[in-house]
C-alpha positions in Angstrom: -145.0 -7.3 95.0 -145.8 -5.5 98.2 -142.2 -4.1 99.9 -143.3 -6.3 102.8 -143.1 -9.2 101.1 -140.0 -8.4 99.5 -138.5 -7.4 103.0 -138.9 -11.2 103.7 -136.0 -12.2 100.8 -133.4 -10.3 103.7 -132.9 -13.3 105.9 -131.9 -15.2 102.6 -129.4 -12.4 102.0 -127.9 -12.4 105.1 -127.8 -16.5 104.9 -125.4 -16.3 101.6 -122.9 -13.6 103.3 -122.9 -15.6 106.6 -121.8 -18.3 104.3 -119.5 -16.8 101.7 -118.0 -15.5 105.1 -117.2 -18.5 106.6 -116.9 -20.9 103.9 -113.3 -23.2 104.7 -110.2 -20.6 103.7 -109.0 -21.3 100.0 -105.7 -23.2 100.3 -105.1 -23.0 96.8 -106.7 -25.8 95.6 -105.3 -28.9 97.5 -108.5 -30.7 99.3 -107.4 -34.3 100.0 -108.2 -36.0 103.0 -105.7 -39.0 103.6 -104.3 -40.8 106.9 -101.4 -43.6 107.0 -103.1 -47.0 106.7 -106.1 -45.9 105.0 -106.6 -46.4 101.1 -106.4 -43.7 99.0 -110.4 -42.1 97.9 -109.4 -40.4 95.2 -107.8 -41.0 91.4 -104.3 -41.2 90.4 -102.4 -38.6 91.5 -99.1 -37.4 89.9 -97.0 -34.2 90.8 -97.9 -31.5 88.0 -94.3 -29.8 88.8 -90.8 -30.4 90.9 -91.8 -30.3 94.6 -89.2 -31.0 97.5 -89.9 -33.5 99.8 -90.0 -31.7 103.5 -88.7 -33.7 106.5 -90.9 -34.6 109.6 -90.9 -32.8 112.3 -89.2 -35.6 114.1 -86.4 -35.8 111.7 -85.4 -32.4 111.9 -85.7 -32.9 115.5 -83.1 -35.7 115.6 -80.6 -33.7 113.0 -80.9 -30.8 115.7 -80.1 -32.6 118.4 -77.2 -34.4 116.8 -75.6 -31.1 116.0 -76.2 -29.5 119.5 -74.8 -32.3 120.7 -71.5 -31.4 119.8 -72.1 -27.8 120.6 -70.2 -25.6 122.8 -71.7 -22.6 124.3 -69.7 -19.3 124.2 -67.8 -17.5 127.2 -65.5 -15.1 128.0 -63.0 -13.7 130.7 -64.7 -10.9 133.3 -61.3 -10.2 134.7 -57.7 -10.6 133.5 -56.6 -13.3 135.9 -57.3 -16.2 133.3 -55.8 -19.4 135.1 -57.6 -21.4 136.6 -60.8 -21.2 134.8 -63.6 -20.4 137.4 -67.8 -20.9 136.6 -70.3 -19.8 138.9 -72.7 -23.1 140.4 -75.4 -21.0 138.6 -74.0 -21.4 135.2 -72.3 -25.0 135.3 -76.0 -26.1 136.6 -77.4 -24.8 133.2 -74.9 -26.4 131.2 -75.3 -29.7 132.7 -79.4 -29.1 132.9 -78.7 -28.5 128.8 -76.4 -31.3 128.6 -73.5 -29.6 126.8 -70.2 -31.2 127.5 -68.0 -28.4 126.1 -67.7 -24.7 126.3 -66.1 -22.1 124.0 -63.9 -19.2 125.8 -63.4 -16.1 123.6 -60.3 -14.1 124.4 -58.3 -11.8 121.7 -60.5 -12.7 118.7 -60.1 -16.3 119.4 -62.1 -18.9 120.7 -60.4 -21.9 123.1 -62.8 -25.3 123.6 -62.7 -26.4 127.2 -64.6 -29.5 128.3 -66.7 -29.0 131.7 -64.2 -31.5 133.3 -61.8 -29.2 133.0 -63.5 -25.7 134.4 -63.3 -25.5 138.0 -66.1 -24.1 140.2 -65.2 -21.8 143.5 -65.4 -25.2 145.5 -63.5 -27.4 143.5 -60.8 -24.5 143.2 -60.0 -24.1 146.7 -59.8 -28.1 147.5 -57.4 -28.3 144.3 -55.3 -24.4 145.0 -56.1 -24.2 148.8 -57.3 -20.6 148.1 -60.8 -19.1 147.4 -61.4 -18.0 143.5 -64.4 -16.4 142.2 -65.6 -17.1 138.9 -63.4 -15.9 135.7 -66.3 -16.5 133.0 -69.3 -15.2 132.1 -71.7 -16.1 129.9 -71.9 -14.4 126.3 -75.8 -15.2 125.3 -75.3 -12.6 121.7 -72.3 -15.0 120.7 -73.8 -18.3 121.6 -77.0 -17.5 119.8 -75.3 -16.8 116.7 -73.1 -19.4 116.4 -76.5 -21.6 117.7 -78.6 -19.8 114.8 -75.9 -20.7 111.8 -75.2 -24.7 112.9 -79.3 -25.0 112.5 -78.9 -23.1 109.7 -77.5 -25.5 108.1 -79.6 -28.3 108.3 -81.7 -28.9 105.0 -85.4 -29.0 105.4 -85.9 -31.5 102.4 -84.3 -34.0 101.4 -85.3 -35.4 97.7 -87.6 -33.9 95.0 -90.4 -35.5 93.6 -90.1 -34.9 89.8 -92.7 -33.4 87.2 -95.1 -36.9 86.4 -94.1 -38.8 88.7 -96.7 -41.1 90.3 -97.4 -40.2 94.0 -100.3 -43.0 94.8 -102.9 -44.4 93.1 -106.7 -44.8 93.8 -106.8 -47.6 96.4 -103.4 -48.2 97.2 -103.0 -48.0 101.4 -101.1 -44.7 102.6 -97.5 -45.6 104.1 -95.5 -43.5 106.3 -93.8 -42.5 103.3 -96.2 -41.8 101.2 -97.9 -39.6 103.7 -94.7 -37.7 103.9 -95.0 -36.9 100.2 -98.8 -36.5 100.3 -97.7 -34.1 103.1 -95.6 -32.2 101.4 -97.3 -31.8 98.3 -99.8 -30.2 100.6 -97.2 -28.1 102.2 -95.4 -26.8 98.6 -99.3 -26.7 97.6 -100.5 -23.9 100.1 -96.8 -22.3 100.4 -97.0 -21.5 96.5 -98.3 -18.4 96.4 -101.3 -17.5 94.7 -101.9 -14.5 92.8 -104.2 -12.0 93.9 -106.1 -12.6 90.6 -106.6 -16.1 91.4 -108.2 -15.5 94.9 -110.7 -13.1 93.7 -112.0 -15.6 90.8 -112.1 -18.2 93.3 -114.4 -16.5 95.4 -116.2 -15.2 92.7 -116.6 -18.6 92.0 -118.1 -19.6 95.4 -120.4 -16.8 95.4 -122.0 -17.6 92.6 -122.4 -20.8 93.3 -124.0 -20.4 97.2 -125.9 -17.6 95.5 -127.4 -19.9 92.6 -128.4 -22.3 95.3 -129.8 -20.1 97.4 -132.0 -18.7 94.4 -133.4 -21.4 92.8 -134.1 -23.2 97.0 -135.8 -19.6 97.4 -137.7 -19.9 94.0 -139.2 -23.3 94.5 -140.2 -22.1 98.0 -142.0 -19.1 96.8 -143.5 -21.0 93.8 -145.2 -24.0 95.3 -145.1 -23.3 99.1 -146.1 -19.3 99.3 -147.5 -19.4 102.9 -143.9 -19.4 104.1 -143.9 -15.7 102.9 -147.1 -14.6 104.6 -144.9 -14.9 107.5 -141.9 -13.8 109.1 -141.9 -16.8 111.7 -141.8 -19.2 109.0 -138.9 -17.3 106.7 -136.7 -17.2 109.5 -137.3 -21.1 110.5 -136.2 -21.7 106.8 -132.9 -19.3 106.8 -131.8 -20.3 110.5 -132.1 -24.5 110.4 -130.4 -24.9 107.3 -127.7 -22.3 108.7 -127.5 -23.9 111.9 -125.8 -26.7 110.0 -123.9 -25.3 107.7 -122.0 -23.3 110.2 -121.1 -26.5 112.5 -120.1 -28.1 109.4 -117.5 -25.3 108.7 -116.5 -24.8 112.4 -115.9 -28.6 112.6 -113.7 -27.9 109.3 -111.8 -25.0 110.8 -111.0 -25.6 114.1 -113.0 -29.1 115.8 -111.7 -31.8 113.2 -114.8 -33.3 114.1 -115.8 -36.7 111.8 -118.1 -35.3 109.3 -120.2 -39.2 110.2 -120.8 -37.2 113.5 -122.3 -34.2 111.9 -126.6 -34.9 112.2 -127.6 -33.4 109.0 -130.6 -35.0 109.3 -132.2 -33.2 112.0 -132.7 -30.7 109.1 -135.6 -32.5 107.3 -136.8 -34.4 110.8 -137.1 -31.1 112.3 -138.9 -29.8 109.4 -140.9 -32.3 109.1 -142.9 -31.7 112.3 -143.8 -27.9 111.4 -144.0 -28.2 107.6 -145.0 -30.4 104.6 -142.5 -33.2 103.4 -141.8 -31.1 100.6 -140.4 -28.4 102.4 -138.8 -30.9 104.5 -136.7 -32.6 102.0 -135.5 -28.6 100.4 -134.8 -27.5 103.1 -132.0 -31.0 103.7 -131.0 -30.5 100.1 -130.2 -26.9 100.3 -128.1 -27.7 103.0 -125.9 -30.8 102.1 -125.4 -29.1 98.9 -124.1 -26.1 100.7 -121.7 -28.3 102.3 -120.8 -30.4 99.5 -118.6 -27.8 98.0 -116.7 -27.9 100.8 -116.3 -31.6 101.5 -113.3 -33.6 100.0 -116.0 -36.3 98.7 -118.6 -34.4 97.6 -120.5 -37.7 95.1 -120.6 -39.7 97.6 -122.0 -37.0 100.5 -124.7 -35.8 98.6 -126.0 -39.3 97.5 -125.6 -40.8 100.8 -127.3 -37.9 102.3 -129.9 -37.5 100.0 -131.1 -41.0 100.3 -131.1 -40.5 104.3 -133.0 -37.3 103.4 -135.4 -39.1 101.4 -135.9 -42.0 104.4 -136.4 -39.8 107.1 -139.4 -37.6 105.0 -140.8 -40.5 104.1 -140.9 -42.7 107.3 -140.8 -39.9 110.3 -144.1 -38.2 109.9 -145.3 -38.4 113.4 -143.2 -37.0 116.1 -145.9 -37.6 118.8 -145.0 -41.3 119.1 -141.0 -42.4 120.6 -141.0 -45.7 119.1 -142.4 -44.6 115.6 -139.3 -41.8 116.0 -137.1 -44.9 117.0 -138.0 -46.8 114.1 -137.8 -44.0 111.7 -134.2 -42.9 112.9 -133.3 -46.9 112.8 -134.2 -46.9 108.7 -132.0 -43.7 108.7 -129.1 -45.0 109.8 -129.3 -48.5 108.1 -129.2 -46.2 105.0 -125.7 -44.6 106.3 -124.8 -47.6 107.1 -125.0 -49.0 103.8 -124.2 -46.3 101.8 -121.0 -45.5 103.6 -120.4 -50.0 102.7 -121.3 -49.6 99.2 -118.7 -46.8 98.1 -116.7 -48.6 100.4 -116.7 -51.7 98.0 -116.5 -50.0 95.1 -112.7 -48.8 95.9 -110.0 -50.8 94.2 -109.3 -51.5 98.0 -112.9 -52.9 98.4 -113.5 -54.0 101.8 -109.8 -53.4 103.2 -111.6 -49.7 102.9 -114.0 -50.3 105.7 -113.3 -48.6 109.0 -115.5 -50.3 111.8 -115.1 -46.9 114.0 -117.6 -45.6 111.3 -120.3 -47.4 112.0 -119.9 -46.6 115.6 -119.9 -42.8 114.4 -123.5 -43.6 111.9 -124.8 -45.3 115.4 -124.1 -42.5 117.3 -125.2 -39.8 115.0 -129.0 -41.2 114.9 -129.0 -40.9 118.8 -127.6 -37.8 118.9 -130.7 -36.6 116.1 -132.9 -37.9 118.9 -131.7 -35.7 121.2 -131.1 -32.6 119.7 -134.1 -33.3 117.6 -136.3 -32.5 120.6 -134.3 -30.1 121.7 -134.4 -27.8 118.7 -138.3 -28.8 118.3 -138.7 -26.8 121.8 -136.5 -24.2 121.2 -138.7 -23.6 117.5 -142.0 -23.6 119.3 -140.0 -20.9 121.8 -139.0 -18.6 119.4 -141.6 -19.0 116.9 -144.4 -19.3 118.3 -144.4 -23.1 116.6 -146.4 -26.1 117.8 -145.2 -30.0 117.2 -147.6 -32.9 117.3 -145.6 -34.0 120.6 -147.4 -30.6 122.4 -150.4 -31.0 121.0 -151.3 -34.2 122.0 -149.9 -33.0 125.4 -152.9 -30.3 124.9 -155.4 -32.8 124.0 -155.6 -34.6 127.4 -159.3 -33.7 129.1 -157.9 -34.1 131.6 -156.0 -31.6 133.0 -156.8 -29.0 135.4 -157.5 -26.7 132.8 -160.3 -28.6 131.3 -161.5 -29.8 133.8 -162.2 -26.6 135.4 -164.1 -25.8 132.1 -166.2 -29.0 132.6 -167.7 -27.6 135.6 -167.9 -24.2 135.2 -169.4 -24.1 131.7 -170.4 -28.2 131.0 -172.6 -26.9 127.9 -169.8 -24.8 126.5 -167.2 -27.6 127.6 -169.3 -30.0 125.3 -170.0 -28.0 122.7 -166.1 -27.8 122.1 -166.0 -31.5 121.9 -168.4 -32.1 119.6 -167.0 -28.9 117.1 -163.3 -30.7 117.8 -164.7 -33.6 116.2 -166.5 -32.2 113.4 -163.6 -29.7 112.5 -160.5 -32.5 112.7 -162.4 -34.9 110.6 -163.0 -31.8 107.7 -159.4 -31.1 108.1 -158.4 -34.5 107.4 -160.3 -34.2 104.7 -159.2 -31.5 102.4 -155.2 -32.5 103.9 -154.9 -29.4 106.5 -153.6 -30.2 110.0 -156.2 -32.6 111.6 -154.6 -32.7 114.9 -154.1 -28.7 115.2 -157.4 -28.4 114.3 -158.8 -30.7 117.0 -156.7 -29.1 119.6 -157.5 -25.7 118.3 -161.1 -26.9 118.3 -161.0 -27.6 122.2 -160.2 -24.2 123.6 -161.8 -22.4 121.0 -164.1 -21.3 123.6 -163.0 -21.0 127.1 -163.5 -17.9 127.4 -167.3 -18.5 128.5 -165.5 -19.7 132.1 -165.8 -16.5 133.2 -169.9 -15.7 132.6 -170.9 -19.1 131.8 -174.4 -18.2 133.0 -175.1 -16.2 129.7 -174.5 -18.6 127.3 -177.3 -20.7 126.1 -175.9 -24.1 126.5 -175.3 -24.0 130.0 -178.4 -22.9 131.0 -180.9 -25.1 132.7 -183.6 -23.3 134.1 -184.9 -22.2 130.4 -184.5 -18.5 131.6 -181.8 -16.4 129.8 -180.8 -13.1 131.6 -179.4 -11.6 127.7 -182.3 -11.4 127.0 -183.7 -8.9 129.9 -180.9 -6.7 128.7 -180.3 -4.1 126.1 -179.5 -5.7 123.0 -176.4 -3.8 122.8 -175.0 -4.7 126.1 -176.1 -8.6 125.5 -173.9 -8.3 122.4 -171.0 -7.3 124.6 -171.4 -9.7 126.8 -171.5 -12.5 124.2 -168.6 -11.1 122.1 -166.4 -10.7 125.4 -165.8 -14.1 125.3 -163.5 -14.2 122.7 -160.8 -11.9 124.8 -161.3 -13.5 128.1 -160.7 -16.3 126.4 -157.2 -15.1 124.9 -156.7 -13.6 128.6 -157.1 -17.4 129.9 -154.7 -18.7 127.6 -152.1 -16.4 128.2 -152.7 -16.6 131.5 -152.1 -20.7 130.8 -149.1 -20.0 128.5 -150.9 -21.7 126.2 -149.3 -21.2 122.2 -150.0 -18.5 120.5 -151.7 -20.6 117.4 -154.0 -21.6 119.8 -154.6 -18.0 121.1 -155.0 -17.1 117.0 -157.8 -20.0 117.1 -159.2 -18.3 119.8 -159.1 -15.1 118.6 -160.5 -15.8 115.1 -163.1 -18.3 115.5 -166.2 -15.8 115.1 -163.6 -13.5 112.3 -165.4 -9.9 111.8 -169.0 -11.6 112.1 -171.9 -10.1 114.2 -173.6 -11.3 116.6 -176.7 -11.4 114.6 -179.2 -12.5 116.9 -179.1 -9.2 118.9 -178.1 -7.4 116.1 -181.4 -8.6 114.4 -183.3 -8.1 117.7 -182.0 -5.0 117.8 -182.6 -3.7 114.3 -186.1 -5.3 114.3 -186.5 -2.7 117.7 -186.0 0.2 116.0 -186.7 0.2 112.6 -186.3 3.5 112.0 -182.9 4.3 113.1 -179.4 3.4 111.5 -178.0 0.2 113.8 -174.6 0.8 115.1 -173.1 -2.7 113.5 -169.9 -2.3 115.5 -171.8 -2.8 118.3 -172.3 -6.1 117.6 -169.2 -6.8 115.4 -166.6 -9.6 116.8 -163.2 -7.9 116.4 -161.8 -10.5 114.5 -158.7 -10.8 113.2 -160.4 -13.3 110.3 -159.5 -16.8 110.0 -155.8 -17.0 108.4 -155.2 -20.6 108.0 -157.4 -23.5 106.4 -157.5 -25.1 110.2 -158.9 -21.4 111.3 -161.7 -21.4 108.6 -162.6 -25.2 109.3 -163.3 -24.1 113.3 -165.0 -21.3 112.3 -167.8 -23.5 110.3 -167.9 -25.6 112.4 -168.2 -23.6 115.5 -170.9 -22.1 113.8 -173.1 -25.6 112.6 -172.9 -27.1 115.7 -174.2 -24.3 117.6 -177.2 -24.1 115.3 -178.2 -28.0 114.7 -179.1 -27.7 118.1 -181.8 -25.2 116.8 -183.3 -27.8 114.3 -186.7 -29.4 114.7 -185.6 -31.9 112.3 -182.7 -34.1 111.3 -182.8 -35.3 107.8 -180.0 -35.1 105.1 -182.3 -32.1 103.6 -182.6 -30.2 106.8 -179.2 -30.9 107.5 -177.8 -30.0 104.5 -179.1 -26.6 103.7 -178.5 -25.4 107.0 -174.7 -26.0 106.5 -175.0 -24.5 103.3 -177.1 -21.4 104.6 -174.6 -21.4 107.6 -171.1 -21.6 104.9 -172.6 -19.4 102.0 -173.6 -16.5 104.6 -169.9 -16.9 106.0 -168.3 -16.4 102.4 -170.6 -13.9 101.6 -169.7 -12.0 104.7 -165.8 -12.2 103.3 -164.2 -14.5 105.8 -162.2 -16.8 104.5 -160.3 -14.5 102.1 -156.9 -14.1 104.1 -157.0 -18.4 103.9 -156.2 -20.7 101.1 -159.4 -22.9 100.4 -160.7 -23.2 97.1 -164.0 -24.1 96.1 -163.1 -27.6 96.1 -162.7 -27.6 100.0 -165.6 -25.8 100.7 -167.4 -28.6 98.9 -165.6 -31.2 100.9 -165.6 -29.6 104.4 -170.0 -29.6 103.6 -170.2 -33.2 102.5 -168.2 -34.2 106.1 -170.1 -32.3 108.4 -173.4 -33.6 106.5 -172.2 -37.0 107.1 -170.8 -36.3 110.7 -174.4 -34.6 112.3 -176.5 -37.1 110.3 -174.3 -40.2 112.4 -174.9 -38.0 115.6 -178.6 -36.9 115.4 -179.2 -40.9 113.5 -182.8 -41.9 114.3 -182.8 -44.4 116.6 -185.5 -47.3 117.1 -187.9 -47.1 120.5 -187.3 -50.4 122.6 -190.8 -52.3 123.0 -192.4 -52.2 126.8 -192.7 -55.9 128.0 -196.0 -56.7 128.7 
């Protein structure tokens, strides 16, 4: 295996750290999800040892303030005249503020409890003594806290145990407030036990093997049955970054968001997939991912069927992204699958249809919009970044007329025509032998707009039966002709059109010559070696099935304009001559058709230019 191909195997690397990484902390085993006046999902659960039972927050709360209540902040004398007792305003203010109603003075190791009724302030003092007195106390904030610290100290954070065996709730039976305090502070003594170092590491040994065992065998049935994914990087990194994409909401929404996990749009996985690839790699690429986050769901039966089935719909019904109401109705299967999967384990709780929360179905509802949305959304951002094209774009391309084609009508109406006719020829072969008959087509239609710039020196566009190649060198004609490939790539990217179409463009003559001048040329001079780059197209070669398919037929409609006669013989062995001198001359190796195809893509253009060039009857003169 060639280190570049191997090199491709990275992303899947860095997709099982990213994971491992972020995979939901281990809280030493306790994963139940439970709320108060919901049944319980799972079996019977019993406490395996003694736990306490902690108190709420609000009844620790209560107990505080109870004691408090009664507490008396601590002061002491600042000077030795000790009757009356003086405060400042400043300090009385933050007793009241705290709503203490006694005080404690310190004075000789001993403390004296005053309530505030009795504590004069420099106001009060004077109406009462008829002289002014400043304060006689200060506050003592080291003392108070203390004494604060041990009264709390002494409320109990618990109050019961649950014993060893003893039932806590059963499958089905509704959470109460009290149960949910014991459910809560299993949880609690759960994650507060501590775990040994030992244990931690085997857990995420654990985990590692099993993200790494999923991403091997997902990466083995990729490599085995779908190997153009390898060929290139656009297509490995598509395969690491949607499923990841995913994955890491799903854990973010664990960690911090608490987002419904009904909210989370794992289908947009296999709908996204969908428009650049096969169903197959559709559907791995959604089960790779939901049984990624399976091992981190509380439920993880019921996700992984429910999702699978959804999976399963959406592959199966959503294979045109080109048409909003065929996306509508897919998405609307989609979520009638949710829908009833989420009833059906429902019902089969002891709690049966008590079990059924109506908010839900509001969530299922409003994940199938939001897979519209984003669905789009990521679509674009894939044909971005990847250089990708969806159905929805190409069909956008398709449309004769826009300014760009029609600008090639009238500059080069020959040429313009020519690409219509191969569009037809090459979408119906790809259809065919199941490559992309739409990409083809499009592919088909800009092929050559190139010949926009010197339209004058192409044959087809010619009317006054003079061609100015061929008052040239042979050479230079050769030139000319070839040019047309990079003006036409100049064009596109001048256009922003995709870059598949730019490879369409670039490859639809391969590494051919152009062997009329390179004949006329050699049959000029005999005698000398010909320089065959000269009159070489500089490629690249056809890659892809669709590339091949334009390049035939390119190439046999151009020269059934040539024939003098148009029977199936004629026909026929001119494709043949035209495909056997295009696989002798090596270029279709870099694509993926078999002998099979090549049989298949000759019997539809024999059938396709004997319906256009169809003898036709002569209409009788009335006499």
């Amino acid at each position: 295996m060639k280190l570049t191909k191997l090199l491709k195997f990275t992303p899947f690397i860095a997709v099982a750290i990213i994971i491992i990484y972020l995979f939901p902390k281990y809280d030493n085993t306790f994963a139940y999800y439970f709320e108060i006046g919901k049944p319980w999902g799972y079996e019977l659960l019993t406490a395996s040892e003694d736990f306490p039972i902690y108190k709420t927050d609000k009844e620790l709360a209560e107990e505080r303030n109870e004691l408090l209540l009664d507490f008396a902040p601590c002061f002491v004398f600042n000077s030795s005249n000790t009757e009356p007792i003086v405060i400042s305003y400043e300090s009385l203010e933050r007793l009241q503020q705290a709503d203490y109603q006694f005080i404690s003075i310190l004075q000789n190791q001993t403390s004296r409890r005053y309530s505030l009724d009795q504590i004069y302030t420099p106001r009060t003092a004077f109406e009462a003594f008829g002289e002014e007195l400043i304060p006689n106390i200060e506050y003592d904030s080291t003392t108070t806290q203390q004494l604060e610290a041990s009264v709390l100290a002494s409320i109990s954070p618990t109050q019961g145990v649950v014993q060893t065996g003893e039932k806590i709730i059963d499958k089905g039976e509704v959470v109460t407030e009290r149960t949910y305090q014991i459910l809560q502070s299993l949880k609690r003594f759960t994650q507060d036990t501590s775990v040994s170092s030992l244990q931690q590491i085997w857990h995420h040994v654990g985990l590692a093997l099993l993200v790494i065992l999923i991403i091997v065998v997902f990466v083995v049935y990729l490599y085995t049955t779908e190997p153009v994914i390898f060929e290139h990087w656009n297509n490995v990194l598509f395969c690491t970054i949607l499923p990841l994409l995913l994955i890491v909401v799903t854990f973010c929404c664990f960690r911090y968001w608490f987002i419904p996990i009904l909210l989370i749009p794992y289908i947009i996985v296999p709908v996204v997939a969908r428009v650049f690839f096969d169903s197959r790699v559709a559907f791995v690429l959604h089960l790779f991912t939901i049984l990624i986050v399976a091992l981190a769901v509380s439920v993880p039966v019921e996700f992984i069927a429910v999702q699978t089935l959804a999976g399963i719909i959406a592959v199966v019904s959503l294979h045109d992204m080109g048409r909003r109401s065929h996306v509508a109705i897919a998405l609307g299967f989609v979520v009638l699958t949710y829908a009833i999967g989420y009833t059906a384990f429902c019902l089969l709780s002891p709690a049966s249809y008590h079990a059924i929360e109506w908010l839900n179905y509001i969530y299922i509802l409003l994940n199938g919009v939001m897979v519209i949305a984003l669905s789009y959304i990521l679509i674009m951002g894939f044909e971005q970044l990847f250089g990708f094209i969806s159905a929805t774009t190409l069909i956008e391309l398709t449309n004769i007329n826009s300014t760009l084609f029609q600008e090639f009508a009238q500059k080069a109406p020959g040429s313009f025509q020519h690409s219509l006719q191969v569009g037809n020829l090459a979408s119906e072969a790809a259809k065919k032998i199941g490559g992309n008959a739409l990409l083809t087509h499009t592919g088909a239609l800009y092929h050559d707009i190139g010949k926009m710039v010197h339209p004058e020196y192409f044959i087809e566009n010619q009317t006054g039966g003079v061609n100015p190649l061929n008052q040239m060198d042979p050479r230079q004609a050769a030139r000319i002709v070839i040019s047309h490939v990079e003006d036409g790539v100049s064009i596109a990217k001048e256009k922003h059109l995709p870059l598949v179409l730019i490879q369409f463009i670039r490859s639809h003559h391969g590494t051919t010559l152009a062997r009329y001048f390179y004949n006329t040329y050699a049959n000029a001079h005999p005698d000398e070696p010909v320089p065959m780059d000269d009159f070489r197209y500089p490629g690249p070669k056809p890659s892809t099935k669709e590339g091949a398919i334009l390049m035939m037929a390119d190439a046999i409609e151009a020269r059934s304009r040539s024939l003098t006669t148009y029977t199936e013989e004629t026909i026929s062995a001119m494709i043949k001559d035209m495909i056997d001198q295009q696989v002798a001359d090596n270029q279709f190796s870099d694509t993926q058709l078999s002998f099979k195809d090549l049989e298949d893509v000759r019997q539809v253009f024999t059938e396709r230019l004997l319906s256009m060039y169809h003898h036709r009857i002569a209409y009788p003169e009335k006499l």
